[in-house]
C-alpha positions in Angstrom: 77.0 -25.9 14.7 76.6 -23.8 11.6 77.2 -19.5 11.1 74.6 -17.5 9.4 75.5 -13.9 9.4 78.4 -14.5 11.7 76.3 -15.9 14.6 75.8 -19.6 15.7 72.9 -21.1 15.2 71.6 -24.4 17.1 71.1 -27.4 14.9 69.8 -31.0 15.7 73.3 -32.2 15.7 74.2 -29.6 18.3 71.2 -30.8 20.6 72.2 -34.3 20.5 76.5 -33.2 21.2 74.7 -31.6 23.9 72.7 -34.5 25.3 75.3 -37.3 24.8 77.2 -34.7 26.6 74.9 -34.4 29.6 74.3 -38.0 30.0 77.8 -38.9 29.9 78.3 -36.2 33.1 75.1 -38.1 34.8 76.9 -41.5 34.2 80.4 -39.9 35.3 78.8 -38.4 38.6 76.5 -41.9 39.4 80.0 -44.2 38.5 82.0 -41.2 41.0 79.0 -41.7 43.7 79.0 -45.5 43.5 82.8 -45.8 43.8 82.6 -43.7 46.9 80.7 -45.7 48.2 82.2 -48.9 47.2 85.3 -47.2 49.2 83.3 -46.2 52.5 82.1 -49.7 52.4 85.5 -51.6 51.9 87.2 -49.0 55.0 83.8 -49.7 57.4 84.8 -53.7 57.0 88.6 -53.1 56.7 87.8 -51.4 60.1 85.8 -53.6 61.6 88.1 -56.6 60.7 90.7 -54.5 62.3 88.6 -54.6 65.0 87.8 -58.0 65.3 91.3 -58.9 65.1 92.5 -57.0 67.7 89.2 -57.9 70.1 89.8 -61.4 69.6 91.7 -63.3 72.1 95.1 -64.0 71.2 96.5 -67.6 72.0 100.4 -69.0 71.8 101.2 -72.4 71.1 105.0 -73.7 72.4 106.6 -76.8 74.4 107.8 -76.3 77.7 110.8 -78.2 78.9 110.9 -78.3 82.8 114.0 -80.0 84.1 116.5 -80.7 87.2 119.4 -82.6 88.9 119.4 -83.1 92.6 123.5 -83.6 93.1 126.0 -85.0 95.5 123.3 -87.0 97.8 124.1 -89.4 100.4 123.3 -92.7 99.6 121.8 -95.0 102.1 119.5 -91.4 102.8 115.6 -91.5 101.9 114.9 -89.3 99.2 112.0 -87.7 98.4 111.2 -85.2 95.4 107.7 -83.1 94.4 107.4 -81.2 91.4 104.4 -79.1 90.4 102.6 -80.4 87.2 101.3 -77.8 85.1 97.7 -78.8 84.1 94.2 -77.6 81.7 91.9 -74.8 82.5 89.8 -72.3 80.9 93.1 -70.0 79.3 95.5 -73.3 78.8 95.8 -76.8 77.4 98.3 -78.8 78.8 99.7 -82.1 77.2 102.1 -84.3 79.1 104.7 -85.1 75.9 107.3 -86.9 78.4 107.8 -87.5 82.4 111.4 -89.2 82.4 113.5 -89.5 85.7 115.8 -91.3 88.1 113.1 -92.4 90.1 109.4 -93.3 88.9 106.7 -90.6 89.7 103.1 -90.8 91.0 101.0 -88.0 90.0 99.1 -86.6 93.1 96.8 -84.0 94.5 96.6 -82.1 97.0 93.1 -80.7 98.2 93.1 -77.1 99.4 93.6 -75.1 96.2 93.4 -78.6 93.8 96.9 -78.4 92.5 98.3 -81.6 90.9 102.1 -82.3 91.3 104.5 -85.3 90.5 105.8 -87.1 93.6 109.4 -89.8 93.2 110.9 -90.9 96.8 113.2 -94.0 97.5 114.1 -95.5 100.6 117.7 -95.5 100.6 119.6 -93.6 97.7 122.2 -95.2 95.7 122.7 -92.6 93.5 125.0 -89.5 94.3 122.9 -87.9 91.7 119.5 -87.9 90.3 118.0 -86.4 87.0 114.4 -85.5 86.4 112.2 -83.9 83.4 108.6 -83.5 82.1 108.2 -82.1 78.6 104.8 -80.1 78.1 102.5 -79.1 75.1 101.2 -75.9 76.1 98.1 -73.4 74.1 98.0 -70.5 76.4 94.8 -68.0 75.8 94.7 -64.5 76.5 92.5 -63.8 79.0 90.7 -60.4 79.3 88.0 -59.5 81.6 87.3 -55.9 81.6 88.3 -53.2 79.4 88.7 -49.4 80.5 87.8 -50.8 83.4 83.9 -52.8 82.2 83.4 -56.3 81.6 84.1 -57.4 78.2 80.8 -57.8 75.7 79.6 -61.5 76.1 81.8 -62.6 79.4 80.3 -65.5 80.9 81.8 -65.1 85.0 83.2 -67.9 86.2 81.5 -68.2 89.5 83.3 -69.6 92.7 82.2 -71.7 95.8 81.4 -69.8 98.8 84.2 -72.5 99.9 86.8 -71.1 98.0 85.9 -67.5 98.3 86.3 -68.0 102.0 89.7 -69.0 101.4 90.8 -66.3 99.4 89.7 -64.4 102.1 91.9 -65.7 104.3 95.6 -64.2 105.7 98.5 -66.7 104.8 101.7 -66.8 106.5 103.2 -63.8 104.8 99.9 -62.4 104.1 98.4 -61.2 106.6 95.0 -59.2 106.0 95.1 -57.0 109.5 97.4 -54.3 110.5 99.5 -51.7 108.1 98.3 -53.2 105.5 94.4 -53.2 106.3 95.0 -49.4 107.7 96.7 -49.2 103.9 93.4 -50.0 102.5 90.9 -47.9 104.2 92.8 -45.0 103.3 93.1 -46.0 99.7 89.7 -46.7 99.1 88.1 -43.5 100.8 86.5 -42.5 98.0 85.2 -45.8 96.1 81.9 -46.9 96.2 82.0 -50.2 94.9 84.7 -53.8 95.7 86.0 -53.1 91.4 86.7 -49.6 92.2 88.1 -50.7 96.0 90.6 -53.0 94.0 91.4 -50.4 91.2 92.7 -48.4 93.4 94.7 -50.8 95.8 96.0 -51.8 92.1 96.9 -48.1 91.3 98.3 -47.8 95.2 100.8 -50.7 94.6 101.3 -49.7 90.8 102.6 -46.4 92.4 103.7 -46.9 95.4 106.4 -50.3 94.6 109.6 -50.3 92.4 110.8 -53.9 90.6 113.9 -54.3 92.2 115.6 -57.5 93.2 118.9 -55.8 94.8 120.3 -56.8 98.1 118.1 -59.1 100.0 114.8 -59.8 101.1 112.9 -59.8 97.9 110.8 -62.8 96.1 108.9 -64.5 99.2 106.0 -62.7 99.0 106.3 -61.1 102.5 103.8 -58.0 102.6 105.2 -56.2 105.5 108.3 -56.7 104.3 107.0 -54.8 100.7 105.3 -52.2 103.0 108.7 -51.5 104.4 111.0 -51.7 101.3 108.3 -50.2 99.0 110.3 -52.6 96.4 110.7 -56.6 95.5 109.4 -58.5 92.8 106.1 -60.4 91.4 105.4 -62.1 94.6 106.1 -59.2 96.7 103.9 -56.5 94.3 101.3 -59.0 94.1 101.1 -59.9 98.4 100.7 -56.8 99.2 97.8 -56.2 96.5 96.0 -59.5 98.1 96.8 -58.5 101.9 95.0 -54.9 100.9 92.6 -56.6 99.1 91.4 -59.2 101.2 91.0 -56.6 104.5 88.6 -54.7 101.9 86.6 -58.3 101.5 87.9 -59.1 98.0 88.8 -62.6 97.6 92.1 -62.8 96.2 93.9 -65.5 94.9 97.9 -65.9 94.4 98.9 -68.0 90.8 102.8 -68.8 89.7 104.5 -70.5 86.5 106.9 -69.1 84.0 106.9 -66.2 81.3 108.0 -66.5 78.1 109.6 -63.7 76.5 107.6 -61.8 73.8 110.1 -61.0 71.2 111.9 -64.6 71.1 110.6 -68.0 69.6 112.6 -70.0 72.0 115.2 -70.0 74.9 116.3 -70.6 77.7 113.7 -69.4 81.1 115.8 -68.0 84.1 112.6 -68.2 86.7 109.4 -68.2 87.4 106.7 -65.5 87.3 103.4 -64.7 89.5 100.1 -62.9 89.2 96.9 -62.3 90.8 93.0 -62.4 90.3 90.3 -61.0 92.6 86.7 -62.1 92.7 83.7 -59.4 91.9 80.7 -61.6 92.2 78.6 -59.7 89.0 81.8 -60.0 87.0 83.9 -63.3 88.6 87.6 -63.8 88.9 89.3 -60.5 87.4 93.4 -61.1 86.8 96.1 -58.6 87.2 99.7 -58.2 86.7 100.7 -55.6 88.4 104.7 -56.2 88.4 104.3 -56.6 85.0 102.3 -53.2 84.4 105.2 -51.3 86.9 107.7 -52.8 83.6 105.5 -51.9 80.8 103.3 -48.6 82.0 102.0 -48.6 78.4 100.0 -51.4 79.6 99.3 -50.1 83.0 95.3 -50.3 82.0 95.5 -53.2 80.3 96.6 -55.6 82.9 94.4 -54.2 85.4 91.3 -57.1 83.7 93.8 -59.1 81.8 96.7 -61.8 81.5 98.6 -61.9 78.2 99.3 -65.3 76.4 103.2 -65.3 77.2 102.9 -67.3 80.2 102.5 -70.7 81.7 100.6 -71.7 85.3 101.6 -74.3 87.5 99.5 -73.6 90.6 97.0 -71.5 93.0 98.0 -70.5 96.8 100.5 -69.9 99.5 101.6 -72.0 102.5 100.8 -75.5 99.8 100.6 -78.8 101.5 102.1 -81.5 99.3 101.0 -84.7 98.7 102.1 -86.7 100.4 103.2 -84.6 103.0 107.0 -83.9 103.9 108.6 -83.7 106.9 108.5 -80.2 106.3 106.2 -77.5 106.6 103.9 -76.5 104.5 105.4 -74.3 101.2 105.0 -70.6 100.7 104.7 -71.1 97.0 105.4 -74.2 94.7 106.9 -73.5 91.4 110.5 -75.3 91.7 111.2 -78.7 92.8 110.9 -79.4 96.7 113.3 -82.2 97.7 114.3 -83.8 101.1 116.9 -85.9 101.9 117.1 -87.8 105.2 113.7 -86.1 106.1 115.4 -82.5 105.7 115.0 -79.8 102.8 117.8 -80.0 100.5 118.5 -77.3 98.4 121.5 -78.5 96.2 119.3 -78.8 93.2 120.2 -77.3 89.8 117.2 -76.1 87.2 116.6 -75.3 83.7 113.7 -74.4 81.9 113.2 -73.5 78.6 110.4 -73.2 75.8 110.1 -73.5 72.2 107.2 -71.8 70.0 105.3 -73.9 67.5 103.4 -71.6 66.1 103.7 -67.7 66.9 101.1 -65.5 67.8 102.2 -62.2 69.1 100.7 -60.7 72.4 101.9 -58.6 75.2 104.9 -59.2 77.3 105.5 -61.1 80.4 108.9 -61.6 82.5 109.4 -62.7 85.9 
């Protein structure tokens, strides 16, 4: 820029300062424009990927070590030992690593509910004690089936026999579907118009209405009056009285048992077993719940109303079980432990241990007996 008379004067040079100066702005606001928008991009897939990650089922991959010692039997007795065997479905795969024992097992069947066990007997014992285990390879997969209370995007329902959906409408021995707990269900449900909103709030009634508590007696056989009464118990006694209510409302329900395995630990030692329940919607299928577990962890309170975490093991389906080959004894109100007679008699000196060991760790939600 030059002065003439004191005053400044535009030149060529200053048009073309002021040009490169303009252009350079342009570039500066298109570069400031694009790498907004590279950003908005990168945080929409960041976001989705988030997303994804947490919509995905989560799986967890461990051995399971299943084991016990039957002591101080009479020899010269007949002895005769079951053991449920923990097998494949949809949400696990089971490998058999090992089956070692005192005695040589025959896997069997039995044909109301379809669970598989391991049977060992001998005549006479000559042994005052006897040791068993079965090693397992287990991938357990989250399952989820609705979410804020809708079926998950893409479920494929898993649709039952009218067979087996007229069992799970069935009373068992400590089940029964008439009485309190039927009279319980009408006045629960008054104001639902549909079976998934019937058994949300049965859910929320037991959610509510039961405490986990295994003080004093009478807890852990799954006896619903008996829960009606104490308003308190444990897996099997939350999750009765959810399948008594639910049946009288004609909502199959169906009891399953195995083990947990503790979230926050790679390995150890497994004190007992742990139950849960699905009911059957027939637009949606078989629905799972965990209610006991839901009473422990009310952050997840919606979340296991449509949903079983991976932290868990099944071993089998039903109450009031008839082995194969049949005992002497009647039929079991649940099978999860080793059933033993000796001299055509339950015996209960039995000791157990269970444990687990992750091979690979993917984290999910909680599960304890």
């Amino acid at each position: 820029m030059a002065l003439l008379d004191g005053k400044a004067s535009k030149t060529p040079v200053g048009r073309f300062q002021f040009t490169v100066l303009a252009g350079q702005l342009l570039t500066m606001e298109r570069d400031s424009f694009m790498l907004r928008r590279f950003f908005a991009t990168l945080a929409a897939v960041l976001f989705a990927l988030s997303c994804f990650a947490q919509n995905s089922p989560k799986e967890r991959h461990f051995t399971f070590h299943y084991s016990f010692t039957i002591k101080n039997v009479d020899r010269g007795q007949p002895l005769q030992v079951w053991i449920p065997l923990a097998h494949s479905d949809e949400f696990q795969e089971v490998k058999v690593l090992s089956q070692t024992g005192d005695l040589p097992w025959k896997r069997t069947q039995e044909k109301e509910y379809g669970n598989w066990m391991l049977h060992a007997s001998v005549a006479k014992a000559t042994k005052s004690e006897y040791q068993f285990a079965v090693d397992y390879d287990v991938v357990r997969r989250e399952h989820i089936v609705l979410t804020n209370d809708s079926p998950v995007s893409g479920l494929r329902p898993e649709k039952a026999s009218k067979v087996q959906l007229a069992r799970f409408l069935e009373p068992d021995q400590l089940v029964p579907t008439t009485g309190l707990p039927a009279q319980l269900a009408v006045e629960q449900t008054k104001g639902a118009t549909t079976q998934l909103e019937k058994a949300h709030d049965i859910y929320e009634y037991v959610f509510k209405t039961m405490k986990y508590d295994k003080s004093g007696t009478g807890w852990g056989h799954g006896d619903t009056l008996w829960a009606c009464d104490s308003k308190r118990g444990n897996c099997t006694d939350f999750h009765s009285l959810f399948i008594s209510m639910a049946r009288s409302q004609q909502i199959p329900s169906r009891f399953e048992i195995g083990f947990p395995l503790p979230k926050d630990k790679p390995s150890s030692e497994i004190p007992g077993y742990h139950c849960w329940t699905e009911f059957y919607i027939d637009s949606i299928g078989w629905i799972p719940i965990d209610i006991s577990e839901a009473w422990k962890h009310p952050e997840l309170r919606d979340y296991y109303f449509g949903a079983h975490d991976v932290n868990r093991v099944q071993f089998t389906v039903g109450r009031d079980l008839r082995l194969n080959p049949p005992p002497a004894g009647a039929p079991l109100n649940y099978f999860v432990y080793p059933y033993v007679e000796v001299g055509g008699k339950e015996y209960f000196n039995v000791s157990i241990a269970f444990s687990f060991q992750d091979v690979e760790v993917k984290t999910g939600t909680g599960a304890s007996k």
